[in-house]
N, C-alpha and C positions, 0 to 999 in steps of 0.2 A: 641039793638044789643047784642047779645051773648058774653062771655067773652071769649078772645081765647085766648090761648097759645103761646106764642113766646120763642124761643131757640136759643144760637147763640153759637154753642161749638166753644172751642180753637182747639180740637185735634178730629181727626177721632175717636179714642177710645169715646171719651164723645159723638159722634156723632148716633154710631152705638150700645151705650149704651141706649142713647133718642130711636132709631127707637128702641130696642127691647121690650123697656120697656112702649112705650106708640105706636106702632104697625100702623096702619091704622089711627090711627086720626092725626096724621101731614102729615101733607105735605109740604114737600120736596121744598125748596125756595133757586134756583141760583141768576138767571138777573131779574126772576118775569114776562118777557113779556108777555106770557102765562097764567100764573097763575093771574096776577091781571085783566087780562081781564077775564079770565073769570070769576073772582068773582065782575067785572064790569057788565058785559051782562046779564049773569043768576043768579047772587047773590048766588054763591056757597059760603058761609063762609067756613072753615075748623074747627076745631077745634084748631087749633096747626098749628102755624109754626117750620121747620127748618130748618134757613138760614144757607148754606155751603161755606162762602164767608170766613171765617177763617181757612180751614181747607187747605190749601197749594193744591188745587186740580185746579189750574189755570198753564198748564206745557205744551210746547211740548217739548221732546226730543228723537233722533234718536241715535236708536243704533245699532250694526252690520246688521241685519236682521230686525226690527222694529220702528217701528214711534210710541211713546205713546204721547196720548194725555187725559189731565187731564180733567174728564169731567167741571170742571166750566170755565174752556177756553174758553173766548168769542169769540164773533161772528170775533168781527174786529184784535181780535188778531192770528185769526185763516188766516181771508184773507189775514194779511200783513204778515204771517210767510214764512220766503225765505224756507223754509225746506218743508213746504207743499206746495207752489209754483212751487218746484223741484220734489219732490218724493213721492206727492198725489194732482197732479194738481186740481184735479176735486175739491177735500174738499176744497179748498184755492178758487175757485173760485165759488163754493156753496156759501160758507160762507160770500163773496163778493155782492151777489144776497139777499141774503135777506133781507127783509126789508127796513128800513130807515137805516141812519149813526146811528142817537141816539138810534135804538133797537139796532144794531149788538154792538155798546158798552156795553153795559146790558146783553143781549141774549147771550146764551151756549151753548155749541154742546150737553154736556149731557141734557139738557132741550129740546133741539130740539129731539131728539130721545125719550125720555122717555112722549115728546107728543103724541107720538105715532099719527103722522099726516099724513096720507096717501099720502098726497102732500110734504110733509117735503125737505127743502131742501139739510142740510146737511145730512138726511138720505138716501134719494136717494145717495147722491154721497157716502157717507159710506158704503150703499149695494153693490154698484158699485165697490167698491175698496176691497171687501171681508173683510171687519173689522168684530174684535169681539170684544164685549166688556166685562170686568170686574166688578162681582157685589162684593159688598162685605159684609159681616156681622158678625156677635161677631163668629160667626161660622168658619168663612172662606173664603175665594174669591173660586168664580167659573168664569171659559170664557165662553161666551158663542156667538157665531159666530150670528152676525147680522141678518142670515136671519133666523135663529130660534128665535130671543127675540122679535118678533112682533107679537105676538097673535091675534090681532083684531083693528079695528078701535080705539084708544084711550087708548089701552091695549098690556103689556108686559109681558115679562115671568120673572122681579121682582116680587119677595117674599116677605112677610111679615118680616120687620128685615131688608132686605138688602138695599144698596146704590151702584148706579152705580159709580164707583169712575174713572174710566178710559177707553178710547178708545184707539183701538189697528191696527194699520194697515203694511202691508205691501209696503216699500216704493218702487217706480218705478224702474225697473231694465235699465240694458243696452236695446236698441232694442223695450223700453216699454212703454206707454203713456197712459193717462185719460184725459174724458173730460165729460165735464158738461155739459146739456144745459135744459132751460126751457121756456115757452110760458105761460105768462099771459094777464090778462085783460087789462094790460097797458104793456110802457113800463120797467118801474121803480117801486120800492115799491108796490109789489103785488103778490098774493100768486098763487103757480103755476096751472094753468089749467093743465099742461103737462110739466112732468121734466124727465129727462134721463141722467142717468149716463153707460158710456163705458170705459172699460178697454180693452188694448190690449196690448200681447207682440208676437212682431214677430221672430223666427229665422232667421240663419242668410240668409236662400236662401228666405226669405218673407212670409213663413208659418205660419201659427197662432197656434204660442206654447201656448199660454193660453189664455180666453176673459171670461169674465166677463160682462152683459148685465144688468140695474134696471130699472123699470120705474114706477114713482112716480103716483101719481093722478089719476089711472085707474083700481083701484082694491083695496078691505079693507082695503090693508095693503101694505104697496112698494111691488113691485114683483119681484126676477130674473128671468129674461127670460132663463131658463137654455133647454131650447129645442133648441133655435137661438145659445146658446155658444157651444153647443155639435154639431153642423150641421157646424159650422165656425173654432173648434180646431182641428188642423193638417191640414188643407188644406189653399189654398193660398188664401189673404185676397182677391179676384177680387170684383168686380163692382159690379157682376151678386150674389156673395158669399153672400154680405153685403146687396140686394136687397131682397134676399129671407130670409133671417135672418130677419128683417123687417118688411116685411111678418109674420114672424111665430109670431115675438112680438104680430102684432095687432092680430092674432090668439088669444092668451094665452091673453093678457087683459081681464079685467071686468068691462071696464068705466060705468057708468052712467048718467040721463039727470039730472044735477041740476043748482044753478044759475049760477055757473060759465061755465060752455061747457056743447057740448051735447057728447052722443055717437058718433055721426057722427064723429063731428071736433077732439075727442080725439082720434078716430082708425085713421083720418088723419092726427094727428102732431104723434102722436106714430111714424108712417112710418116715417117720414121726421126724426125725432128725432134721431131715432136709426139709421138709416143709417148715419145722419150728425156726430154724437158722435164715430160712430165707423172708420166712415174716418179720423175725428182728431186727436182719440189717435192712431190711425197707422201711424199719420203725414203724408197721403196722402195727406190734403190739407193746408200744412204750421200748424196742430197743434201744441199744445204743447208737449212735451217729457218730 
């Protein structure tokens, strides 16, 4: 076995001095769920580790306009947080969904995202909810809003140098709700065949002031359905509204046939999904708010 590098800085400074200075041969080490499997499965060694487990990036806090959350914030701290609970339903209940107990104690929202896994759980409900996130390096931080940092299956718009240090979302307003939902091979502990995240905020006569639509597992990279939110903003949320919306989703997908679903079944929980998700966060049927 090859001799590999391990790093464990105190401070973001020492952190972002290792990625500049030694570039693409570390990698990047939160909970490791991810990462040791796959140098289980396909015996990817790295050259370099750098674990981020010292560097204070385990945080949520709300403040006037925003919800940050620090990317090594695990999984189960993320589901039991009363503050994403309240004012980013969907992430709280993402975060709840994945996996087993003993990965979501390990497992991280910045790890889940930076998997870049077209099924991703908390990423769908992150696109869902319009997050950006925060990269940072000896340079600088840059935002950069969720549905631009997915480049491709397994691929991001991180840089050589940078660290995603933070997630950034918008908490739930009056009148406004999210909701998560997803369909696997099982019940429990299993990665999504079909996952959906909806955003909705209504005025006060029932109008759909803003909607936000993701759907996970049916395309290279999470998708918003921004043709379904533009057909659904300013007019009233009906039946018939959320039907066609739906509709255009399984439109705009890209499923494939592989082990876990086919095309068929994924253009058929799409529909189900996105109509179910957008009922909830409208709390047409007993959602969450």
């Amino acid at each position: 076995m090859k001799n590999v590098q391990y790093f464990a800085p105190a401070t973001l400074e020492e952190a972002l001095q290792l990625l500049d200075e030694y570039g693409p041969k570390l990698s990047v080490l939160a909970g490791g769920t991810d990462l040791v499997r796959d140098m289980n499965l396909e015996y990817k060694i790295p050259d370099g580790f750098l674990w981020i487990g010292r560097l204070s990036l385990e945080y949520i806090l709300e403040e006037a306009d925003i919800i940050r959350i620090g990317a090594a914030t695990r999984m189960q701290t993320a589901g039991d947080s009363p503050v994403l609970r309240q004012k980013a339903s969907a992430v709280a209940r993402a975060a709840g969904k994945l996996a087993s107990p003993p990965v979501r104690s390990l497992a991280t929202l910045g790890g889940n995202l930076c998997t870049a896994s077209p099924a991703a759980d908390c990423g769908c409900a992150l696109l869902g909810l319009g997050a950006d996130v925060q990269l940072t390096s000896k340079k600088g931080q840059r935002i950069v809003p969720l549905e631009h940092f997915y480049t491709g299956p397994g691929t991001t718009a991180i840089q050589p140098g940078e660290l995603l240090t933070e997630i950034r979302v918008k908490p739930q307003a009056l009148r406004e709700g999210s909701s998560y939902m997803k369909v696997g091979r099982r019940q429990a502990l299993t990665l999504a065949v079909l996952n959906t995240t909806s955003r909705v905020k209504l005025d006060a006569s029932g109008k759909c002031e803003s909607v936000k639509i993701a759907v996970g597992a049916a395309a290279p990279t999470l998708l918003r359905i921004k043709a379904a939110e533009a057909l659904l903003t300013g007019k009233p949320l009906t039946e018939d509204a959320i039907r066609e919306a739906a509709e255009i989703a399984v439109q705009e997908i890209q499923p494939i046939d592989d082990v876990h679903g086919t095309i068929w079944y994924r253009k058929k929980v799409t529909r189900v999904l996105v109509e179910r998700t957008l009922r909830e966060a409208a709390n047409m049927n007993g959602g969450n708010k």
